[in-house]
MILUMVEX-461775 format. One record per residue (C-alpha): x, y, z; residue number from 1. Coordinates in steps of 0.1 Angstrom, whole numbers, padded with zeros to 4 digits. Each point is the difference from the previous one (the first is absolute). Layout:
<recs>
REC     u     v     w num
REC     X     Y     Z NUM
...
</recs>
This chain:
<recs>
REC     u     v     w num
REC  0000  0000  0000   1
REC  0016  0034 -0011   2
REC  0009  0024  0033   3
REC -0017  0026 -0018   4
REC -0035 -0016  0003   5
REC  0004 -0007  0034   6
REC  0010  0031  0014   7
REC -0033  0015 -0024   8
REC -0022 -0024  0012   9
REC  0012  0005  0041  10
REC -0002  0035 -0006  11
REC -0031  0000 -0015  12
REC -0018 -0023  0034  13
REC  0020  0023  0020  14
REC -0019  0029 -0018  15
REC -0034 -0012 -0001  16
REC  0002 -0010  0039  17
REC  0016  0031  0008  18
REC -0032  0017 -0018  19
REC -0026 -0024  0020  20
REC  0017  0005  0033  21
REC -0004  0040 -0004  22
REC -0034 -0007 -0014  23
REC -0010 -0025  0032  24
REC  0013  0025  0024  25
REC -0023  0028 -0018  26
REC -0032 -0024  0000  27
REC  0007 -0023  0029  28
REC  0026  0005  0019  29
REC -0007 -0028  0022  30
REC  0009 -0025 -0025  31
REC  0030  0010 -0009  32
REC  0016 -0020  0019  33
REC -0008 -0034 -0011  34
REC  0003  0011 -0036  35
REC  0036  0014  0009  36
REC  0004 -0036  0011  37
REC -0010 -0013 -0033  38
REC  0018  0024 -0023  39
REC  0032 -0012  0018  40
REC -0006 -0034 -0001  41
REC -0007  0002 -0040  42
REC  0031  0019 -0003  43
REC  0021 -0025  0015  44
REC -0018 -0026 -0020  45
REC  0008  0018 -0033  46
REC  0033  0005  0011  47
REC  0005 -0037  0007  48
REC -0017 -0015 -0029  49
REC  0027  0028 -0021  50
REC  0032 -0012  0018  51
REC -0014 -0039 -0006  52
REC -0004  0008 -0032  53
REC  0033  0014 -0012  54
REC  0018 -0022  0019  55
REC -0020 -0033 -0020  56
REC  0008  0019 -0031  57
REC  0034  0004  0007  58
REC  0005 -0041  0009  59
REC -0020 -0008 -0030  60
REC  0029  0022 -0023  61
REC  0024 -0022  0022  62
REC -0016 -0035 -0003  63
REC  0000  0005 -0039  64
REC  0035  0015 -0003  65
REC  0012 -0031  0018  66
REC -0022 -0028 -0023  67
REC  0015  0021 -0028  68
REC  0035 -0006  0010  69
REC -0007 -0036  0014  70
REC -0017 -0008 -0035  71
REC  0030  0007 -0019  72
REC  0021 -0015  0021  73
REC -0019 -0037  0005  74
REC -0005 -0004 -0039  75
REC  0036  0008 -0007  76
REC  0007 -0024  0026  77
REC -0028 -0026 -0014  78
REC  0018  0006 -0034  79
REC  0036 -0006  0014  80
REC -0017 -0034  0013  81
REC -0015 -0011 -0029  82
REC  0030  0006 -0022  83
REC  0024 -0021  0026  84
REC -0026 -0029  0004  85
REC  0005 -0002 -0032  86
REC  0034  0000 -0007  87
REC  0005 -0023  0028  88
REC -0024 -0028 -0018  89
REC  0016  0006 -0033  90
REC  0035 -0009  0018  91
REC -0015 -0022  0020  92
REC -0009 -0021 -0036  93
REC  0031  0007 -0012  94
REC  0019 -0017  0031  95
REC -0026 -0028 -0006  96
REC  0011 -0005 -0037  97
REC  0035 -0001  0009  98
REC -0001 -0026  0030  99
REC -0031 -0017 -0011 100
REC -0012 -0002  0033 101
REC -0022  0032  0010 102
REC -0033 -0008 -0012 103
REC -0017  0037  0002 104
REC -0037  0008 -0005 105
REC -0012  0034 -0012 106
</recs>
């Protein structure tokens, strides 16, 4: 989630319970008090859900930088592997042609 959103969107709660706290202590000033008690609440709530949020974003640009370099890495591997097994029967057929006593399937 881009910083700039978040700080709009915290100021913009901030602003609008800001305006309804002046408006409650105008009309019903007895109230103001519980709804003080809820404008902070939903603050910290907005600011939570912001900070969980950047930081998933941020491990999800982590987990895929890592598969990407794992990925490359494994198949190269895989490939390496492949190309020994292989070479390894093909000498292995060889030896067996030679001696006349290696009997290899594959």
């Amino acid at each position: 989630m881009n910083k700039t959103v978040m700080f709009v969107t915290f100021a913009a709660l901030a602003a609008v319970g800001l305006a309804g706290s002046v408006l409650l202590l105008i009309v019903r000033p007895e109230s103001l008090s519980s709804f003080t008690t809820l404008l902070i609440t939903v603050l910290g709530l907005a600011t939570t859900a912001a900070g969980t949020f950047y930081a998933l974003g941020k491990t999800n640009e982590k987990l895929d930088k890592v598969d990407k370099q794992t990925n490359g890495t494994l198949s190269a591997l895989r490939e390496e592997n492949d190309r020994l097994t292989r070479e390894n029967v093909e000498l292995a057929k060889l030896a067996g042609a030679v001696t006349g006593s290696i009997d290899v399937v594959g």
